[in-house]
N, C-alpha and C positions, 0 to 999 in steps of 0.2 A: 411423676408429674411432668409433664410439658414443660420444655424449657424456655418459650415463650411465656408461658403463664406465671412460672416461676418468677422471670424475669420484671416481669410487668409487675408484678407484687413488691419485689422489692423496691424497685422505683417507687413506687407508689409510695410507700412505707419508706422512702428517703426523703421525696418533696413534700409530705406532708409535715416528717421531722424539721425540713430545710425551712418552712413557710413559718413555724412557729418558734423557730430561731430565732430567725430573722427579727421576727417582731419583739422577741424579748431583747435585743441586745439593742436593738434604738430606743425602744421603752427606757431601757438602764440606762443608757445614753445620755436621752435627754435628762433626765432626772440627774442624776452625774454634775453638771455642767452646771447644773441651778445649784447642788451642795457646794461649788469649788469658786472658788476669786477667778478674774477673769485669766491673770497671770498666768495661773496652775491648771485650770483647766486644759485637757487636752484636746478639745475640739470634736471636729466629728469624722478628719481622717482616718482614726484609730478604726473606726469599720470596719473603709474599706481594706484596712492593711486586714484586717481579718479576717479577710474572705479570699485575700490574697488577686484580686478582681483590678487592682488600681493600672492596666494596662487600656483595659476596654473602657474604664472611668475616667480617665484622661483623653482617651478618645473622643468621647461624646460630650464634657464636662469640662468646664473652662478652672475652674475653682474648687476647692473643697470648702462649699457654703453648708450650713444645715441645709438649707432648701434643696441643692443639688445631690447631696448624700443623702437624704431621706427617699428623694424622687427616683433613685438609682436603685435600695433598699426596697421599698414599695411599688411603684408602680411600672419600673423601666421592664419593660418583658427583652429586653438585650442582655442582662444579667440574669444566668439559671439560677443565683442564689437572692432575686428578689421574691415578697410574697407573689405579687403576681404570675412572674415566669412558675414559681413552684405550683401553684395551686391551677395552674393551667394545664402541668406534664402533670400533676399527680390527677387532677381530673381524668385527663385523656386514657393515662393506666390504667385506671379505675374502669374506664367506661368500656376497655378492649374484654374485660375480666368478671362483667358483672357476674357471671355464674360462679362466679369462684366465691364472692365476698356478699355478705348479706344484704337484703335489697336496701334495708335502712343506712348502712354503710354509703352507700351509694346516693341515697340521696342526701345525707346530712352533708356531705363531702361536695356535692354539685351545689347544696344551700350555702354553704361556707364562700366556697367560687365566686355563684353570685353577689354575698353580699360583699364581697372584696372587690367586684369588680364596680355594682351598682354607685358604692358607698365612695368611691375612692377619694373621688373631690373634698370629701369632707374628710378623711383620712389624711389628707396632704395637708392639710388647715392646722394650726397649735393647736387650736381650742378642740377639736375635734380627734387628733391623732390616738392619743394616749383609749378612748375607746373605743376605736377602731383596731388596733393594735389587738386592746384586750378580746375582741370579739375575735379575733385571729389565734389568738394561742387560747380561750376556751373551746374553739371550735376545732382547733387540729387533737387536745387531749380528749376532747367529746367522742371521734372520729376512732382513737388508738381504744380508750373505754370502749366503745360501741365494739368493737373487731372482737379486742381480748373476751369479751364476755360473751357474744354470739356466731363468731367466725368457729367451723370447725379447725383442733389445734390438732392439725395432722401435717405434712409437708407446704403447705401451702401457707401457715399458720409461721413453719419457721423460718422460711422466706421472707417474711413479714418482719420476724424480728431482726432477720440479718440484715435488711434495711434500716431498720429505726437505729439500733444502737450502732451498727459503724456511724451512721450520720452522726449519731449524737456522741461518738466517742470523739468523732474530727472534730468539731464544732466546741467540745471543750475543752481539748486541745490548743486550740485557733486563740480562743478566746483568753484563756491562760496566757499565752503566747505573747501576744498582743499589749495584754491590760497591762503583766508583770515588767515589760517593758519601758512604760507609759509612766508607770510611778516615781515616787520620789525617791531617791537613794536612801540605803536605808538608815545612816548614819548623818542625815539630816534630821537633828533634833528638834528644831524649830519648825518643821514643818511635818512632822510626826502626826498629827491632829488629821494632817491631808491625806496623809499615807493612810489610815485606816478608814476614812471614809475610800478611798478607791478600791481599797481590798473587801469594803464592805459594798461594794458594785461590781465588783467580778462574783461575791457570792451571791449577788440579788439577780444576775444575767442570765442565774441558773434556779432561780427560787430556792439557795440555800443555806442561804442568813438561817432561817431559823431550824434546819436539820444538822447543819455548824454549832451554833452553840448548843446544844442537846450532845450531841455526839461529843465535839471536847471540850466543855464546859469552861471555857479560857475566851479571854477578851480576842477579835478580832486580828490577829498578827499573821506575817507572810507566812512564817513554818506551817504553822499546824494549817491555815489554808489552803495551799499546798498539799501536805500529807492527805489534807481532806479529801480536794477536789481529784487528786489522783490516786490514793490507795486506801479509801473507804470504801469497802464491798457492800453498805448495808446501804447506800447513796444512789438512787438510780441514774443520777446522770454523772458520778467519779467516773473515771477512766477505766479502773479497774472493772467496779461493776460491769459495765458496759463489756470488757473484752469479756467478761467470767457468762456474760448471756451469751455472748456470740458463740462460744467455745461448746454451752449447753443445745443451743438448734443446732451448730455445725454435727454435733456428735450422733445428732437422728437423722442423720443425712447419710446416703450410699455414696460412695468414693471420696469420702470425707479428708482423706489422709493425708494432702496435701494442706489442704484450706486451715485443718487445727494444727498440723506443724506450724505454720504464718500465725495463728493467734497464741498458739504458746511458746513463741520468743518473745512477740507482746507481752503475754504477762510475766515473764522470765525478767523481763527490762523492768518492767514495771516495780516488781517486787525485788528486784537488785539493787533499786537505788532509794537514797533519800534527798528527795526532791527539796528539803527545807534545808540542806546539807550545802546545795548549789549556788554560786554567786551566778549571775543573769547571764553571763554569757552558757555557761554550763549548764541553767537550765534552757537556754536555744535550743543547745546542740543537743539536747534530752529528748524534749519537744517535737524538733527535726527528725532526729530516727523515730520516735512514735507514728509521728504523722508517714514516715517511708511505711513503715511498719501497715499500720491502717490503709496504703496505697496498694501495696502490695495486698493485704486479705481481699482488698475488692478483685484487683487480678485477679485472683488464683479461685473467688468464686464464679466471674467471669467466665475463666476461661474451664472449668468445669462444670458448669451447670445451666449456662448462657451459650443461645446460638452465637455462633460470628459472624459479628458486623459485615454487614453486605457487601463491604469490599474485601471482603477476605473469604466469603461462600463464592462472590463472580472468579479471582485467584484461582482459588483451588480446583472449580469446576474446568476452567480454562488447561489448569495445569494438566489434569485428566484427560 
């Protein structure tokens, strides 16, 4: 396969996981803020720390208001991880590629675009957000349906998936990261009531409130959340799962050898630790090498399977 095309796929298959991120975790958000007193509520900083973004958001943003973190998330095309900037580059991918990806693909993905771009006004509004949003994360899972079931699942196909799940292994990560911070210590007794409503918004950020209590049949608490969200295989957005797909296309792939050495120290980590074991700074520093970890697989697909970045093909032609 071309390694332009390759390329494009996976992009493609990152900013559409990135766009309906996006829109779950201010969904969760907002709702969040209306379960909590004003006290304990954490606001609507907690984002952007999760996107790790808060240098460019301070830049352009005087405050961390709802109004300015939503418009930052949503509409600002200065941020690659708002809907818009995503559903712009995954358009664009999309559209370098059409022979690759089915024509319906392609157009449900440019319908999606437009109605995010059309609708936006009404998307920035309270009354209006929350279906906005939702038309945003039915429309990115419509787009991965449409691919899985009509795209042929040959190289091109696992390119596709190498984009969707590192996205979505970062991003639960991020979100982990963030939220388990955010909370209330956990030997706050009296405020214990609050602590499991938060913990029950880090598993609604990923629609997994209800694949949580099925799986460990226990009321809401940080361990087994935890345990869950990172080393349930049967979960498609745990961590685990996520590295156990990437590890599956890496392995139908030619010169694969480096890229699944990078994903199985991932899951070497993954499955060496007990994440509900950890007090909060331990699970950081846990967190931290995952995300190196997931930093490093995109390298190492990069720099195997991806041309080089135009200042590095002018480089090398000069060097010659």
């Amino acid at each position: 396969m071309l390694s332009r095309v390759a390329e494009n796929i996976y992009w493609m298959a990152r900013y559409v996981e990135r766009a309906e991120n996006t829109a779950r975790i201010v969904t969760v958000n907002a709702n969040l803020l209306l379960d909590l007193p004003k006290g304990i509520a954490p606001g609507w900083r907690p984002l952007v720390d999760i996107t790790g973004a808060n240098a460019l958001f301070e830049e352009h943003y005087k405050d961390y208001s709802e109004r300015n973190v939503v418009r930052f998330f949503i509409a600002d095309e200065r941020n690659t991880g708002s809907i818009a900037s995503a559903l712009v580059a995954a358009r664009e991918n999309c559209r370098t590629i059409r022979d690759f990806v089915p024509r319906e693909a392609w157009e449900l993905l440019n319908e999606i675009y437009l109605f995010a771009r059309e609708d936006l006004a009404k998307g920035m509004t309270k009354g209006g957000r929350h279906a906005y949003l939702k038309r945003v994360i039915q429309g990115a899972q419509n787009i991965n349906g449409l691919l899985s079931g009509t795209m042929l699942h040959d190289q091109g196909y696992d390119f596709l998936h190498l984009g969707r799940f590192l996205e979505r292994a970062d991003m639960t990560t991020r979100i982990i990261d963030v939220r388990s911070a955010n909370l209330l210590p956990e030997e706050t007794t009296e405020l214990r009531p609050f602590e499991t409503i938060q913990w029950v918004s880090v598993l609604k950020s990923m629609t997994a409130y209800q694949a949580y209590r099925r799986s460990e049949q226990i009321r809401v608490l940080r361990g087994p959340v935890l345990r869950f969200l990172f080393q349930n295989g049967t979960f498609p957005r745990s961590v685990v799962h996520c590295i156990e797909a990437l590890r599956t296309s890496l392995s139908k792939l030619p010169r694969n050898e480096s890229a699944l050495r990078v994903a199985g120290r991932l899951k070497r980590n993954l499955e060496g630790t007990e994440p509900r074991r950890l007090n909060q700074q331990q699970l950081h520093a846990f967190i931290d090498d995952l995300q190196v970890g997931i930093g490093d697989l995109h390298e190492e697909l990069a720099r195997t399977w991806f041309p080089p970045p135009p200042e590095a093909q002018t480089q090398s032609q000069t060097q010659e």
